[in-house]
GUGU-683133 format. One record per residue (C-alpha): residue in one letter; x, y, z. Coordinates in Angstrom, 3 decimals. Example, Ala and Ser with C-alpha at 12.3 -4.5 7.8 and 13.67 -1.06 7.14 Angstrom:
<rs>
(r "a" (12.300 -4.500 7.800));
(r "s" (13.670 -1.060 7.140));
</rs>
This chain:
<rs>
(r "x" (0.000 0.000 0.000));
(r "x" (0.995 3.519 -0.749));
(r "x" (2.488 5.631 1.814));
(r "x" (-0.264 8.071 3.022));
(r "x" (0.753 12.202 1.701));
(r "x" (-1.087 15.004 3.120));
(r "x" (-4.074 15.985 0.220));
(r "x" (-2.977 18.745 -1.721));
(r "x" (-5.999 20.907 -3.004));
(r "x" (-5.120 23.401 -5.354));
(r "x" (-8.181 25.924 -4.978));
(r "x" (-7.835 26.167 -1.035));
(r "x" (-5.201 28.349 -1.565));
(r "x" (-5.674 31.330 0.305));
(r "x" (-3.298 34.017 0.964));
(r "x" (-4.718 37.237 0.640));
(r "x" (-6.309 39.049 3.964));
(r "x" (-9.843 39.607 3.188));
(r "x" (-9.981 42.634 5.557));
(r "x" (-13.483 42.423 6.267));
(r "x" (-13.381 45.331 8.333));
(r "x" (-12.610 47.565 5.167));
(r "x" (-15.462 46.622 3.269));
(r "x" (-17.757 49.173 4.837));
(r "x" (-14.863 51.921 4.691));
(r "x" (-16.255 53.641 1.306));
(r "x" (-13.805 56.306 1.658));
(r "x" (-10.972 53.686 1.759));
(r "x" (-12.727 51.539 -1.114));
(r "x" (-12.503 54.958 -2.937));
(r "x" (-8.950 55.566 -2.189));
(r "x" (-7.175 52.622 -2.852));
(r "x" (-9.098 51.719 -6.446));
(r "x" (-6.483 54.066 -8.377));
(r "x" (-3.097 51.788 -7.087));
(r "x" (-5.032 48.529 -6.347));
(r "x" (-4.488 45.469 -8.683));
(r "x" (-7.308 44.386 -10.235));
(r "x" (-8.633 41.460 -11.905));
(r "x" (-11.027 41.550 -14.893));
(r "x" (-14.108 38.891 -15.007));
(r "x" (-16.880 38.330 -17.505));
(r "x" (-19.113 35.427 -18.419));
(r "x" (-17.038 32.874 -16.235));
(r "x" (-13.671 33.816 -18.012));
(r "x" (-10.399 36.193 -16.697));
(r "x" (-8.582 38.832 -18.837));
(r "x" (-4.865 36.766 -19.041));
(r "x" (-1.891 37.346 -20.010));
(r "x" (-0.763 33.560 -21.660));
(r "x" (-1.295 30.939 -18.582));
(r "x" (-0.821 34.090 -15.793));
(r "x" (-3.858 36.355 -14.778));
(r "x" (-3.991 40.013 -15.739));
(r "x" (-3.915 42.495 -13.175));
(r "x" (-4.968 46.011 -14.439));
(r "x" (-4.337 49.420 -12.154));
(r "x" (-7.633 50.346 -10.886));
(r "x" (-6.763 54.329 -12.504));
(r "x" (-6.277 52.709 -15.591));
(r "x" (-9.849 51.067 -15.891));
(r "x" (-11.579 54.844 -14.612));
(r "x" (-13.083 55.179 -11.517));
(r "x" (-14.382 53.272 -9.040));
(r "x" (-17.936 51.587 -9.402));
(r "x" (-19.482 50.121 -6.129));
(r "x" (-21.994 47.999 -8.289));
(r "x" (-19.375 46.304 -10.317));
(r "x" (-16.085 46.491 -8.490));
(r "x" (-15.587 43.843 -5.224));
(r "x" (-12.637 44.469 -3.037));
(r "x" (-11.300 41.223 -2.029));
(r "x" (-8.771 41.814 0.175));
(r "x" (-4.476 42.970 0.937));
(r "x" (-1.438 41.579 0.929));
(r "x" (1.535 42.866 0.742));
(r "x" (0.685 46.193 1.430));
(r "x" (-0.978 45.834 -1.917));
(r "x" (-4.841 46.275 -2.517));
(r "x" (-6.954 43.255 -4.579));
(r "x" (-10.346 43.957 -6.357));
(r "x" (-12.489 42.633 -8.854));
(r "x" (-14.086 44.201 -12.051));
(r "x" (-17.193 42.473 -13.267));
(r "x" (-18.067 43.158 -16.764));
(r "x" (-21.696 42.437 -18.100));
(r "x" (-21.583 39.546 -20.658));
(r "x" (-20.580 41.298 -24.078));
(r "x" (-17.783 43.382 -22.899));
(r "x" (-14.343 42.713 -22.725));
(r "x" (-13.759 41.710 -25.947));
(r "x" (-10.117 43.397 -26.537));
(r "x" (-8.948 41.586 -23.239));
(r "x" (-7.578 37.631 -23.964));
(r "x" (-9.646 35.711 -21.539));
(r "x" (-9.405 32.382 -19.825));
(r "x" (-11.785 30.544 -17.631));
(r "x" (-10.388 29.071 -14.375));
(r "x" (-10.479 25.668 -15.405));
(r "x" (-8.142 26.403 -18.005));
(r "x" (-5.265 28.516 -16.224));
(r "x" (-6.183 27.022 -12.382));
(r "x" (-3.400 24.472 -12.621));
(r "x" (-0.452 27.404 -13.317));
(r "x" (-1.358 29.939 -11.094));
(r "x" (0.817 30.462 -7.961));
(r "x" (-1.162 30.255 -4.569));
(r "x" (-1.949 33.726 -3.865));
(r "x" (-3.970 34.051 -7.569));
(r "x" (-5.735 30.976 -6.915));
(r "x" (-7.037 32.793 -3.660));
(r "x" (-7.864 35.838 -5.483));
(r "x" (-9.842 33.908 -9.085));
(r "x" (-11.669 31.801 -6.810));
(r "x" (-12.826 34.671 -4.220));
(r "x" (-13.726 36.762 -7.429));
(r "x" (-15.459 34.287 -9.135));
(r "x" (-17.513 33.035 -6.634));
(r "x" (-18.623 36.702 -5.762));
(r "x" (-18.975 37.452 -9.481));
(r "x" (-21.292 34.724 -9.956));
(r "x" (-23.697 35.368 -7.018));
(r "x" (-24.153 38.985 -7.685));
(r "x" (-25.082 38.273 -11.215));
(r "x" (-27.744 35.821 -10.176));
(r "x" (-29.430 37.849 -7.523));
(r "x" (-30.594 40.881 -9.136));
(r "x" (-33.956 40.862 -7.128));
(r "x" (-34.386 40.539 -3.423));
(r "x" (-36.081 36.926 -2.263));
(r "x" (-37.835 38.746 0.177));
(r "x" (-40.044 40.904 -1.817));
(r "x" (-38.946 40.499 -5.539));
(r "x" (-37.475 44.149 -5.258));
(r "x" (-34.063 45.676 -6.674));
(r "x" (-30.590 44.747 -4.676));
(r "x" (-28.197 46.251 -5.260));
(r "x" (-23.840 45.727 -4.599));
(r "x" (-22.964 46.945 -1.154));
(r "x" (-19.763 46.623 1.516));
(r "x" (-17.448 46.585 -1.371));
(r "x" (-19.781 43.751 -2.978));
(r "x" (-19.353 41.009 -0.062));
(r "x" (-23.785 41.677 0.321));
(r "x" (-26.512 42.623 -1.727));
(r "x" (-28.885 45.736 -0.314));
(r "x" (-32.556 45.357 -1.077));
(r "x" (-33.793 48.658 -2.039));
(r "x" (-37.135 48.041 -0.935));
(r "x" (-37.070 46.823 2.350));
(r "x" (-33.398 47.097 3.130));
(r "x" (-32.733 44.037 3.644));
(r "x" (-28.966 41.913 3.345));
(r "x" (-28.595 39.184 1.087));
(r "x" (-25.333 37.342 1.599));
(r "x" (-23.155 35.028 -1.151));
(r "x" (-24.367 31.393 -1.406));
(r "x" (-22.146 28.471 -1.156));
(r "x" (-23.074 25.132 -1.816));
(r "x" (-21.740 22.234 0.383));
(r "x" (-20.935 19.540 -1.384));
(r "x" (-18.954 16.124 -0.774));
(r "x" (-16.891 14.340 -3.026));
(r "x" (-15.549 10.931 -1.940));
(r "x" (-13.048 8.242 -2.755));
(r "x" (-14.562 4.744 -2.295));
(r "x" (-11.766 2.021 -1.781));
(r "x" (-12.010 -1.730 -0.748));
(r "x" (-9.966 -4.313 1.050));
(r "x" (-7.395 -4.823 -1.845));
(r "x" (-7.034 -1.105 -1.471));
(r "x" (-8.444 -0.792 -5.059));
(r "x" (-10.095 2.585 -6.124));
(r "x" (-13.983 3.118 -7.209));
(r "x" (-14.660 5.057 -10.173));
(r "x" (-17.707 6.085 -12.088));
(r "x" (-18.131 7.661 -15.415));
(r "x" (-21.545 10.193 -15.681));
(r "x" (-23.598 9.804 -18.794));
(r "x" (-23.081 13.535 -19.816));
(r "x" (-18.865 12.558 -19.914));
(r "x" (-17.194 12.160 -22.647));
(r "x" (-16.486 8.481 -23.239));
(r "x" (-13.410 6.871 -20.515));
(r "x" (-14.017 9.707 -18.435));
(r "x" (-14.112 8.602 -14.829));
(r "x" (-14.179 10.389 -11.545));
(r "x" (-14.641 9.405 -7.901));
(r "x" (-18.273 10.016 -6.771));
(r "x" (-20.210 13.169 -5.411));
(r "x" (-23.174 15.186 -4.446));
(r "x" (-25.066 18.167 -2.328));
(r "x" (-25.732 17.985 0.820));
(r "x" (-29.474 17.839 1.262));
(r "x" (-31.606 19.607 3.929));
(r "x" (-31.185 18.428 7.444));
(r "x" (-28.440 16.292 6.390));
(r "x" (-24.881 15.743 7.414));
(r "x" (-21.802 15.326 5.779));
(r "x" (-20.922 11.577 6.121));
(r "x" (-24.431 10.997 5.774));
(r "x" (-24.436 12.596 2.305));
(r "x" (-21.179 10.496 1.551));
(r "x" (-23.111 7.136 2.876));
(r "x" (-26.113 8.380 0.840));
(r "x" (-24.670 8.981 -2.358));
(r "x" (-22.241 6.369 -3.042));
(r "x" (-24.717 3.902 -2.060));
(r "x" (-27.577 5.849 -4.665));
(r "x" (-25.021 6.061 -7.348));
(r "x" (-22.745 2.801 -6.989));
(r "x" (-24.429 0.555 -4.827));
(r "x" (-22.561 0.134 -2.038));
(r "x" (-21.694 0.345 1.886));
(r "x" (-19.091 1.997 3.516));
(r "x" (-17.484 2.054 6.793));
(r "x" (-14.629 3.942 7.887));
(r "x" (-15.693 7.434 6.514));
(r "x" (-12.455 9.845 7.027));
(r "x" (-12.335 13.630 6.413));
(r "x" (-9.622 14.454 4.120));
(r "x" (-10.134 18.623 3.205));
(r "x" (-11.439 21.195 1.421));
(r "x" (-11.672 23.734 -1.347));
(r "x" (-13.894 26.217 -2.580));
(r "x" (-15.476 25.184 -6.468));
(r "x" (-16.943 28.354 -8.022));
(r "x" (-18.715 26.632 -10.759));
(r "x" (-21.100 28.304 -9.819));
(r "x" (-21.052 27.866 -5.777));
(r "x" (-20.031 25.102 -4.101));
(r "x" (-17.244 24.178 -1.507));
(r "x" (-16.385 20.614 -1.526));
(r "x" (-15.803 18.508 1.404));
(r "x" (-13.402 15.565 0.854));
(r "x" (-13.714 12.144 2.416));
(r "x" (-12.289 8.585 1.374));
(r "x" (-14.174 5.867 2.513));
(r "x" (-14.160 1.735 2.505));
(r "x" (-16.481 -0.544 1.096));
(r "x" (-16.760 -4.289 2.695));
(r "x" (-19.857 -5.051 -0.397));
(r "x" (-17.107 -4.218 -3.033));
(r "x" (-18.905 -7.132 -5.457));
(r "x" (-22.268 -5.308 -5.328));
(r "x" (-20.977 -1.938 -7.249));
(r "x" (-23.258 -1.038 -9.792));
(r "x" (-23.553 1.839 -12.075));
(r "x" (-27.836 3.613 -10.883));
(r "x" (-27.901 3.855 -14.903));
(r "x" (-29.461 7.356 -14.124));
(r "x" (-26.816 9.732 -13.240));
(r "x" (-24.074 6.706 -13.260));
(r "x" (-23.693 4.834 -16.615));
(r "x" (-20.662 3.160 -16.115));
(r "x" (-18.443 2.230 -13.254));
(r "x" (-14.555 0.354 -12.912));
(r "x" (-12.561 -0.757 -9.977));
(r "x" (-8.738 0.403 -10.443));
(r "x" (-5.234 -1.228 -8.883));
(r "x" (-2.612 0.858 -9.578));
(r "x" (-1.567 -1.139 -12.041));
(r "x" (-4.744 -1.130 -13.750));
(r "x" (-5.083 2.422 -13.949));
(r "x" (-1.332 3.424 -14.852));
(r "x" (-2.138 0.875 -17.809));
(r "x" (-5.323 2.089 -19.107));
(r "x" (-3.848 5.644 -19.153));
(r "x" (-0.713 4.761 -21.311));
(r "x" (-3.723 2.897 -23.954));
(r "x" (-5.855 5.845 -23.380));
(r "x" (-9.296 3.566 -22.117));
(r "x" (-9.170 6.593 -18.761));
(r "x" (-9.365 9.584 -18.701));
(r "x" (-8.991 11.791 -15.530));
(r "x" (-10.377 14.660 -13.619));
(r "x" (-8.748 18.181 -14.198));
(r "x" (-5.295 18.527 -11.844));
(r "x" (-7.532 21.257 -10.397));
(r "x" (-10.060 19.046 -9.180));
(r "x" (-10.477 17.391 -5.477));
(r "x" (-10.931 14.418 -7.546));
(r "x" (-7.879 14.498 -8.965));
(r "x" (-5.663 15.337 -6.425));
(r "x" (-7.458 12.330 -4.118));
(r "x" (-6.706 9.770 -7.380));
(r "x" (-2.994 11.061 -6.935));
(r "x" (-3.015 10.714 -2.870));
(r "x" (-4.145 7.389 -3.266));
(r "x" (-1.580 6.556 -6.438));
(r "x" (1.424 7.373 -4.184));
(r "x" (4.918 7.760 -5.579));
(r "x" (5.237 8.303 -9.489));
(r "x" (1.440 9.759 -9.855));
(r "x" (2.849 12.858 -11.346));
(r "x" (4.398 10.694 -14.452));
(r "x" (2.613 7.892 -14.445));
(r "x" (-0.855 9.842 -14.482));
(r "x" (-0.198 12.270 -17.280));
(r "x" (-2.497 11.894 -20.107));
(r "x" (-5.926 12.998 -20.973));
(r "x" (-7.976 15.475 -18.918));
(r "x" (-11.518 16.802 -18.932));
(r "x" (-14.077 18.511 -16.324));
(r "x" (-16.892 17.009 -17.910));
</rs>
């Protein structure tokens, strides 16, 4: 068995100070927006600069604008915001989603794309208040919505999540393959977290709903945010003792494989597997789990869907 390494999850980086108390300062907001570093987002993609996010001078993009501009924290004794452009605009910038830069950005612009997104995102779904249908609108430097109606505070949603790695006594791996995926496209298994439920409930749940099978020893291995749109993902790797009942539902499962290490570094040199993106908490609990030479033997294909 492969010696255990501490899970590695790209996305939890998180280096920047989020300075909460600042977000109410409007006079600091307004100050710092000339010298702060800010990053450009519309419809789910970055302005870039080749694999590296593009930070623009806020002086150089006009002035500041409370209903599009989030501040999202300091480091460094430098100031971070967001710019969210309405879909349409932006088209002189090269942009890049996440997904496709995530894996070469160093940990601090991780932080930053995934704080920006996930704020991006939620303010342009909640344009109306849930309260009484009226206007919100951007406020404390775009960490709430305002309802202009009845003043009430609508806060970002996040989405819990749990994603789990199913193993069995021959400390094989469990891997299913979605309908919607392209074709050898596998991934470990995961879902919401439903009302009233908890965590290792949801793992028990949904690996049972979607493979067909029991599990004892549920662990907790991490975290990271996902902002596509809103969820965080909660890690766990789990053992199955009814290994020979696995069974793809044939809903939301169409396909599922067991995998020795062998077995997998095999079917990735003939190209029968492809894997999560290296972004992924998928991915990095495949390469946990792989052990020593997962970052050669495990190069090939990826996809996120």
């Amino acid at each position: 068995m492969a010696s255990k390494k501490p899970l590695k999850l790209p996305l939890a980086a998180a280096e920047v100070d989020r300075s909460a108390h600042l977000r109410t300062d409007e006079a600091f907001l307004k100050s710092a927006w000339p010298t702060a570093e800010v990053l450009v987002f519309t419809n789910e993609r970055f302005s870039t600069n080749a694999e590296q996010l593009n930070f623009h001078k806020g002086i150089d993009l006009g002035l500041y604008q409370p209903e599009t501009d989030y501040f999202l924290g300091v480091k460094d004794s430098k100031t971070f915001f967001v710019r969210h452009l309405p879909v349409g605009q932006g088209s002189n910038l090269e942009l890049k989603t996440l997904r496709e830069v995530g894996a070469f950005l160093p940990s601090r612009d991780i932080g930053l794309a995934v704080h920006a997104q996930g704020l991006a995102n939620w303010h342009q779904k909640h344009p109306m208040c849930s309260q009484c249908g009226g206007k919100t609108v951007a406020a404390s430097g775009g960490s709430i919505r305002k309802c202009l109606v009845d003043n009430s505070e609508h806060y970002p949603r996040t989405d819990g999540a749990i994603i789990v790695l199913v193993k069995d006594d021959k400390d094989r791996i469990l891997l299913g393959r979605q309908k919607v995926w392209p074709k050898n496209r596998f991934s470990t298994f995961a879902g919401f977290v439903e009302p009233g439920e908890s965590f290792e409930h949801c793992v028990t749940r949904e690996v049972l709903e979607e493979a067909g099978v029991e599990l004892t020893d549920i662990n907790y291995l991490g975290s990271q945010p996902w902002p596509f749109p809103a969820s965080l993902m909660i890690a766990f790797e789990a053992i199955t003792n009814t290994p020979d009942l696995a069974r793809p539902d044939g809903d939301e499962i169409e396909e599922i494989r067991w995998f020795s290490r062998a077995e997998m570094k095999s079917a990735i040199i003939d190209n029968s597997l492809i894997l999560p993106l290296e972004i992924s908490v998928a991915r990095q609990m495949i390469k946990s789990w792989y052990g020593d030479g997962a970052e050669s033997d495990l190069k090939g294909n990826e996809s996120w869907r």
